[in-house]
N, C-alpha and C positions, 0 to 999 in steps of 0.2 A: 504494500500500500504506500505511494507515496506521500509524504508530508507536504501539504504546502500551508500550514500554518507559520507565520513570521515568528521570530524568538520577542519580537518587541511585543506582538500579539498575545501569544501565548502568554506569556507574564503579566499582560494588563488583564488576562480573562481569570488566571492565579487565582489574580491580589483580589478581583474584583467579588469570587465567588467565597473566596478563605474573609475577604474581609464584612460580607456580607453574612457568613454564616457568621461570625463575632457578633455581630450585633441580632440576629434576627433567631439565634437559641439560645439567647437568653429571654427569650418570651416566656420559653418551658424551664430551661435549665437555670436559673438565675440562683434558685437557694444553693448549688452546686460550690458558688463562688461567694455566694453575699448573704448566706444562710444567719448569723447573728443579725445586721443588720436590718436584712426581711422581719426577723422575729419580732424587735424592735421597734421596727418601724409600722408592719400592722399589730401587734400588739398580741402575737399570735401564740400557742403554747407548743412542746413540742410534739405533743401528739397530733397536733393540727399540719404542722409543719413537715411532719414525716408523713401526710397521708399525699404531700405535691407528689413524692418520688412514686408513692405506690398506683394514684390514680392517671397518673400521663405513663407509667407503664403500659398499665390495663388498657387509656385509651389509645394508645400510640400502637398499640397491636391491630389494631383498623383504620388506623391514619395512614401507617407507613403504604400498607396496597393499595387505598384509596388515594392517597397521594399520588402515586405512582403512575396510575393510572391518567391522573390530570397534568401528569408532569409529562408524559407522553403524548395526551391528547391537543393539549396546547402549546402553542412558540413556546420557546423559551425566554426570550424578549419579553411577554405579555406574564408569564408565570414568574418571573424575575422582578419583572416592575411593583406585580398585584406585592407578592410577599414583604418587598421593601416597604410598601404603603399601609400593608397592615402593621407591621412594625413600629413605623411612625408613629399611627394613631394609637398601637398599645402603649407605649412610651411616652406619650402625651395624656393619657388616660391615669399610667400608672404615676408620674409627674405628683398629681392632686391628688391619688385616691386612697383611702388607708382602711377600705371596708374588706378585709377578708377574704367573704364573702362573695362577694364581686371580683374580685381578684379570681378566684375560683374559676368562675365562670369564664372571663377572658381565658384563662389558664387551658381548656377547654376546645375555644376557638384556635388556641395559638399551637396545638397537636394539629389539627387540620392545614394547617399554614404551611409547620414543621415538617407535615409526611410528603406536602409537594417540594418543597427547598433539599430537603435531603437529597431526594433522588437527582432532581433537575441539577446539585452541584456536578454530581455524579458523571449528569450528563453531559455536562460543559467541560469538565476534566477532560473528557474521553474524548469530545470533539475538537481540542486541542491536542492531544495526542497521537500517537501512534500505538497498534499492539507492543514498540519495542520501548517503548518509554511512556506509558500510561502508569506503571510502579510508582516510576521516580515524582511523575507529574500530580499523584497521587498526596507522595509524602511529601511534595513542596507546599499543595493545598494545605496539608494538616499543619504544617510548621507558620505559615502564612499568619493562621486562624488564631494560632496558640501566641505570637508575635501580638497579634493586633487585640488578645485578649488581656493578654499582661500589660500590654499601656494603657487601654482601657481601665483595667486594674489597678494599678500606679497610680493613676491620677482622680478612681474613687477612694481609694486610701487615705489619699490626699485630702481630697474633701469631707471626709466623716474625720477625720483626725484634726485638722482646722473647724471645722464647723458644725461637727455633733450631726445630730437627722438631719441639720437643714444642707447637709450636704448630699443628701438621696436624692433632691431634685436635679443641682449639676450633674452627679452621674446620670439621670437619666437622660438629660440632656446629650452629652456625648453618645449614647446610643442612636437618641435621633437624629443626629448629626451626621454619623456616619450611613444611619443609612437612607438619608438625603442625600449623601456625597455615592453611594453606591448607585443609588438611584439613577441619578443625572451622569455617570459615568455611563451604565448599561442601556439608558436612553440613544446616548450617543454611538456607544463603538458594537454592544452584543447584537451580532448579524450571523446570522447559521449557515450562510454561503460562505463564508469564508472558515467554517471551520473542515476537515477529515472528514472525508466522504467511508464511513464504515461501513458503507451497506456494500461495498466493493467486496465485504469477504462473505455477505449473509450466499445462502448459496440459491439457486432458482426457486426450490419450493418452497422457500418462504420469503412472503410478501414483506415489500418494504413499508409499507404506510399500515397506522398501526387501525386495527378491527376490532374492534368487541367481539365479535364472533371466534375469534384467535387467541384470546385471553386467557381463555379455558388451558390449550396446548402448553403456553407456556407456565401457569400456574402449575404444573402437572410432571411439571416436568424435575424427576428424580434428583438431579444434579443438585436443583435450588433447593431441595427439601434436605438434603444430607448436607451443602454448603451450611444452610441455614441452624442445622444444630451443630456446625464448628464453629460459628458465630455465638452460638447461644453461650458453650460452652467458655469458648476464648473469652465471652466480656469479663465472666468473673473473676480476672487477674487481676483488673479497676479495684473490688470486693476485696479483694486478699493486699491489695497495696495500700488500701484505705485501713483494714486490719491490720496490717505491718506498723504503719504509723502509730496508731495508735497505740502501741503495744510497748513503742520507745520510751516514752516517757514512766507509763504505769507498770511493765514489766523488766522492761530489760536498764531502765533510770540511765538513760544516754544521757549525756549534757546536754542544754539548750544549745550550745552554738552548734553541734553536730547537728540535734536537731532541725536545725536553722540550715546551714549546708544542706541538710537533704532533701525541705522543702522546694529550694530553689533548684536543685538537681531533677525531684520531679517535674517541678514546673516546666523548665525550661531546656534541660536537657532530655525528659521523657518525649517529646515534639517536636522541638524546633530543631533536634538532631536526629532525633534516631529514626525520626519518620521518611525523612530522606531517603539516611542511611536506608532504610528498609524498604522503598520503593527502588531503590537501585539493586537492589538483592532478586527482588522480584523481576527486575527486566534480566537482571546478568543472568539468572535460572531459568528465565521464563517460566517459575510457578510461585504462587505464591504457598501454593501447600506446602514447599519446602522452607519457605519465611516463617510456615505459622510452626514446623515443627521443631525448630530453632529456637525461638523466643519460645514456644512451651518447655524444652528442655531448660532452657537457661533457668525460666521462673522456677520450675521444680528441683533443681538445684539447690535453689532458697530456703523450699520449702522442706526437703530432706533435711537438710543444716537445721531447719527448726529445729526436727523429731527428734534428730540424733543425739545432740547439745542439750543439758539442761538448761531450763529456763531460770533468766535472773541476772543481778548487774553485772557479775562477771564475766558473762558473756552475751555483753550490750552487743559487740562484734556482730553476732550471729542475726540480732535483731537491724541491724543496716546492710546486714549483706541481703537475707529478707527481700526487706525494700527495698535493695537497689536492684535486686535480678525479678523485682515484681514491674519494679520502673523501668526496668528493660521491657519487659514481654507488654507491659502496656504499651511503651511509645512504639512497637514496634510493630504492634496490632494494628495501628490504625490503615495503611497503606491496605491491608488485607483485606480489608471491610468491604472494599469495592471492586477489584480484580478481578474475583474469583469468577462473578458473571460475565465478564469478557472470556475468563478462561473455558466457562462451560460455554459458549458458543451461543448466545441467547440471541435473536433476532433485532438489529439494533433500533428496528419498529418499538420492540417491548422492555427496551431495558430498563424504563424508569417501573413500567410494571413488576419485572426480574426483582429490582432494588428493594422495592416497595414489599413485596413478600417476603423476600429475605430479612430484611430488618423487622419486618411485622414479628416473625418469628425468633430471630437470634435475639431480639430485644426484649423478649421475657423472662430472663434471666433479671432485665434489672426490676421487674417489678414484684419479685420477692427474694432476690439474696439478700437484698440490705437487714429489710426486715428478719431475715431466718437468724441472720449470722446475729444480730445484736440482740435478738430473743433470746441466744446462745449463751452470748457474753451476761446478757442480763442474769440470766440462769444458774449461769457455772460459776459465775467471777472471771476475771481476765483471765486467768492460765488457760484452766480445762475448758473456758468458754470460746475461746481463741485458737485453742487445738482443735477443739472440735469443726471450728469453723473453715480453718487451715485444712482441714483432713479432709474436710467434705469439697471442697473447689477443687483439692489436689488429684481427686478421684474422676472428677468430672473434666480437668485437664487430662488426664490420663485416656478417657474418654473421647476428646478431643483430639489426641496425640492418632487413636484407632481412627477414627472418621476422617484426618487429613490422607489415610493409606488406603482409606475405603473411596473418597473421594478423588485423586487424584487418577486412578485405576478408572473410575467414570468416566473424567474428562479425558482420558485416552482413545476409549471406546469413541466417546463421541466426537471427538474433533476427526479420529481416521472414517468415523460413518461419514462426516462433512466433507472432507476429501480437504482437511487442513493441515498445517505440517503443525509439531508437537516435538519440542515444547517453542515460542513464538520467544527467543532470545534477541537480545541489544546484541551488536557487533562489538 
C-alpha cells in the first residue's frame, strides 16, 4: 500500500486527535485525575463517587458498539466537530454546576459521545498510516494524549493550590479551550481524501461502504470475540498498578521521595515513552500479540517477586519493582488496544464497528475489578487483601498470556484465507 500521507500531515492529525481525546475523556474519566477535588467540589461521598467508575462501565459496554457504528456511518469531519461541541457545552455546564445529580446525568450522555471519539481516533490513526507503521502511529497518539494531559494537569494544580475551588472553574476553562482550538483546527485541515486508501487491501467480497445489513458478519466474527477477552484481561495491569501503589506507603513504608519518583515514572514514562517504544515493536514484529506477550511476562515478573519475598519495609524493593514492571505492561498496552483489528483483517467499511465491540467487551473488566479488589483489601486488610487481589489479575494475565497463542494462530488462518502476507513488518 502506498503512503501518501505528508509527515507534516500526519503529525497535525497526531496532535489533533491525542489532543482532543485530552480534553473530551475527561467528560467520563475526570474522577481518574481530579477524584479529591470532584469530591469537594460536588460535595459528594465516597460511595457516590465510586459508583462514576462502576456505572460508565456498565454503560460504556453499549456505547463502545453503538459508537462504532456512528463512527462508521458518519465523516469523520462531522463526528469530530459534533464531539468537540459536546465537550464544550459539558464544560460550560460543569463550569457552574455543583448538583451531583445532574452531573450524573451528563455523565451518561458523555458515554455516548465517548463510544463515537474512541473509535473514530482509531480511525484517523489508521488513515494516517500504513499496515507498517500504524504501531508506532498508534503509540505516538497515546504519548501525544498523556503530554497534553499533564499540562492540563500542571496548571489545574496550579489553580486549586492558588485559589482553593475557585480554581475548578479555570480548569474547566482550559478544557474548553482546547477543545475550541481542536475544533477550529479539524474544521480547517481533517479531509478523508487525503488520508490511506485501506480499502486497497479489503479483498473483493467485501464491500467497501459500510451496510447495516453486514454488521451482523462482522460482529461474528471469532477473531474480535477472543481479541476482545485479551483486552479484557490485559486492562487489569491498570488494577494491579493502582494496587502496587498503594501498597508503598501502607505495606512495604517506601519513603515519600521514592514514592514521588514513581509517580512521575508512571505518569510520564508509562506513555509518553513506552507507548512509542511499543508501537514500534508492533510494526518491527508485525504483531502485536507478541507486544502483548512481553509486557505480560514483564508485569508477572513483579508479581512473582510479590509471592516469593515477604511482605514489609525490608523489602520496600520488591514493592517498586511491583510497580514498575506493572508501569511497564500498562504503558505498553496501550499501542495494543487498536492493532489487533487491522491485524484480524476487518473490512475497513466496519472498523469503527470492529473497535466499538471490542472495547464494549475488553472494557468490563473495569466495571468490576476496582470494586472486587478493594472489597478485598476492605476484607482482608492490606496484606492478604492485596495478595489476594494480586493473585486473582495474575491468573487472568496468565489467561491472557493463553489467548494471545490462541489468537495469533487465528489471525494466520485468516489473513492466508484473504490471500494477505503475514506477518505485515516495517522495513
Amino acid at each position: 500500500m502506498v503512503n501518501k500521507v505528508s509527515k507534516g500531515y500526519k503529525w497535525l492529525m497526531l496532535c489533533l486527535v491525542g489532543l482532543g481525546y485530552t480534553t473530551c475523556c475527561m467528560t467520563i474519566w475526570m474522577y481518574y485525575s481530579y477524584y479529591d477535588l470532584m469530591q469537594k467540589y460536588f460535595g459528594a461521598t465516597n460511595t457516590q463517587m465510586g459508583y462514576l467508575g462502576t456505572i460508565t462501565g456498565l454503560v460504556m459496554i453499549v456505547c463502545w458498539p453503538v459508537g462504532g457504528m456512528v463512527a462508521d456511518k458518519v465523516s469523520m469531519r462531522k463526528s469530530f466537530l459534533a464531539c468537540m461541541a459536546f465537550t464544550v457545552v459539558f464544560f460550560v455546564i460543569l463550569a457552574g454546576l455543583k448538583n451531583f445529580n445532574v452531573y450524573m446525568v451528563m455523565l451518561f450522555a458523555s458515554c455516548i459521545m465517548m463510544g463515537v471519539y474512541y473509535t473514530l481516533f482509531g480511525k484517523i490513526v489508521k488513515g494516517v498510516s500504513t499496515p507498517e507503521t500504524e504501531g508506532k502511529n498508534t503509540g505516538y497518539f497515546w504519548a501525544i494524549y498523556s503530554l497534553g494531559g499533564s499540562v492540563i494537569g500542571a496548571f489545574g494544580s496550579y489553580f486549586v493550590t492558588k485559589m482553593g475551588m475557585a480554581g475548578w472553574r479555570p480548569l474547566m476553562y482550559l478544557f474548553i479551550g482546547l477543545a475550541v482550538v481542536c475544533a477550529v483546527v479539524c474544521y480547517f485541515s481533517l479531509k478523508e481524501d487525503r488520508f490511506n486508501d485501506w480499502t486497497q487491501l479489503d479483498t473483493n467480497k467485501e464491500k467497501p461502504k459500510f451496510e447495516m445489513k453486514s454488521v451482523s458478519k462482522v460482529l461474528l466474527m471469532p477473531e474480535i470475540w477472543v481479541a476482545s477477552l485479551i483486552y479484557f484481561t490485559m486492562l487489569m495491569i491498570t488494577c494491579a498498578g493502582i494496587r502496587a501503589v498503594s501498597m508503598m506507603g501502607s505495606v512495604y513504608m517506601v519513603p515519600l521521595g521514592i514514592v514521588t519518583f514513581i509517580g512521575v515514572f508512571r505518569q510520564y514514562i508509562g506513555r509518553v515513552i513506552l507507548s512509542p517504544v511499543s508501537g514500534f515493536m508492533i510494526d518491527k514484529w508485525g504483531s502485536s500479540m507478541k507486544v502483548i506477550r512481553l509486557l505480560l511476562v514483564i508485569t508477572l515478573v513483579g508479581m512473582a517477586a510479590f509471592f516469593i519475598f515477604p511482605v514489609g519495609g525490608d523489602y520496600f524493593w520488591v514493592g517498586i519493582l511491583l510497580v514498575v514492571c506493572c508501569t511497564i505492561g500498562y504503558g505498553m498496552q496501550a499501542p495494543c488496544w487498536m492493532t489487533p483489528i487491522s491485524e484480524i483483517g476487518v473490512p475497513v467499511a466496519y472498523h469503527g464497528t470492529a473497535i466499538g465491540l471490542y472495547n464494549g467487551i475488553g472494557c468490563i473488566s473495569d466495571a468490576f475489578i476496582y470494586v472486587l479488589c478493594g472489597n478485598w483489601v476492605d476484607k482482608y486488610g492490606d496484606v492478604k487483601g492485596n495478595q489476594i487481589s494480586i493473585g486473582f489479575i495474575c491468573g487472568m494475565l496468565v489467561l491472557c498470556f493463553v489467548l494471545t497463542l490462541v489468537e495469533s494462530k487465528m489471525i494466520e488462518k485468516r489473513r492466508d484465507a484473504l490471500g494477505r502476507p503475514l506477518p505485515l513488518k516495517a522495513s
